[in-house]
C-alpha positions, 0 to 999 in steps of 0.5 A: 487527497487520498493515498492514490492521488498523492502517489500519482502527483507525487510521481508525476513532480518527481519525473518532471523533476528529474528529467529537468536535473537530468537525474536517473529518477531510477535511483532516486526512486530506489532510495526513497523507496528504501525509507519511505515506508517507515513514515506510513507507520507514524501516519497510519498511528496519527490516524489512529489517534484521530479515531480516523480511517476505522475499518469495517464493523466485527466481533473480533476480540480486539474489535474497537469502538470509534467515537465518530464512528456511525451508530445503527438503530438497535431495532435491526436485528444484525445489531442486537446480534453484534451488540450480545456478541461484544457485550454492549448494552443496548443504550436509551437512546437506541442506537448502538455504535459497535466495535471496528477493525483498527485498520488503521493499526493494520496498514502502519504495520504491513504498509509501512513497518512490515514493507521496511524490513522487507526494502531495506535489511532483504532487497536493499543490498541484493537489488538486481537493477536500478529501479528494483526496490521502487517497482517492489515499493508500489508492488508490495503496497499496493498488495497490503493494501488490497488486502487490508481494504477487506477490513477496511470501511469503504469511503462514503460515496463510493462504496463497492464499484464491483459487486459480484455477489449482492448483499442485502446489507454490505455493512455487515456482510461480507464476500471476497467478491466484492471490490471496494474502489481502493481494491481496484486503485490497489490492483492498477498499482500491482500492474503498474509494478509488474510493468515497471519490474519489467521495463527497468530490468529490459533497460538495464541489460541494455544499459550494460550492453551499451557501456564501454568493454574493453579491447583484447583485454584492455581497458580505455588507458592501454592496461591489461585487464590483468594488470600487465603494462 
């Protein structure tokens, strides 16, 4: 059920939904492109809300604490050091559960707020053919989001597929190297994009060519371009 999923099946229905209403599934991916966005802001809130989907562990100043986020021993040092850096005491139990990015407030910003304004008041009315805006959609999210991913905590499970530079605690260390398997989802949807950028600008400089022109000047009912009879 995660964002990569949805957006394979939703995109498989669509094709098949099209193709069936004979619709150009071009335009209609223009239009929802143009809006959908906005709705990953209230999402990405509700997730926020929920204490949901936190991001990595950090001593930056708007760092948060989640309630079901995991608590480390406070016998490692890594986190006494944290913990002295954020001001948490260290609690009889022994375990301290330390601030995170609000990732969450990171993606419904750029992902969604920031990647609105950008679809719909700059590229909406300049789009240079059919499909722009939906091949800029999954372009523009996908590179938010591989971004955001930095911060974000890794899905249990899965973790860090590509590992170029090996941490002795990838909980709290940190190297632009290391890929998350969101990261790598995220780099096949820019691809995906660049295609797609392609494919549909080819096709529409074909589609131009094919439509009718007119002959010596005058269009199919006989009238000069001009507008002599």
């Amino acid at each position: 059920m995660s964002y990569h999923g949805g957006l394979v099946g939703g995109v498989a229905a669509l094709i098949i939904f099209m193709k069936v209403k004979k619709i150009d599934i071009r335009d209609w991916g223009d239009m929802l492109a143009a809006g959908i966005p906005l709705g990953y802001t209230f999402g990405r809130l509700g997730n926020f809300i929920n204490a949901e989907l936190y991001g990595r562990v950090t001593t930056v100043a708007w760092g948060l604490v989640f309630p079901g986020a995991e608590s480390f021993p406070a016998a490692a040092p890594w986190v006494r050091v944290y913990a002295s850096a954020v001001g948490i005491p260290i609690p009889s139990s022994g375990l301290v559960n330390l601030p995170r990015h609000p990732s969450q407030l990171y993606e419904g910003f750029f992902e969604g707020l920031v990647l609105f304004l950008i679809i719909w008041f700059i590229l909406r009315k300049r789009k240079p053919f059919k499909g722009f805006l939906l091949a800029i959609y999954v372009l523009g999210y996908g590179l938010f989001l591989f971004i955001i991913e930095y911060a974000r905590e890794p899905d249990k499970g899965i973790g860090y597929p590509i590992t170029l530079v090996p941490l002795d605690n990838p909980v709290y260390q940190f190297s632009l190297f290391n890929f998350t398997t969101g990261q790598i989802l995220c780099f096949l949807m820019i691809v995906a994009a660049v295609i797609c950028l392609s494919v549909f600008r080819i096709r529409s400089k074909r589609e131009a060519l094919r439509a009718p022109k007119s002959l010596n000047g005058r269009n199919e009912k006989g009238i000069s371009s001009k507008g002599d009879a």
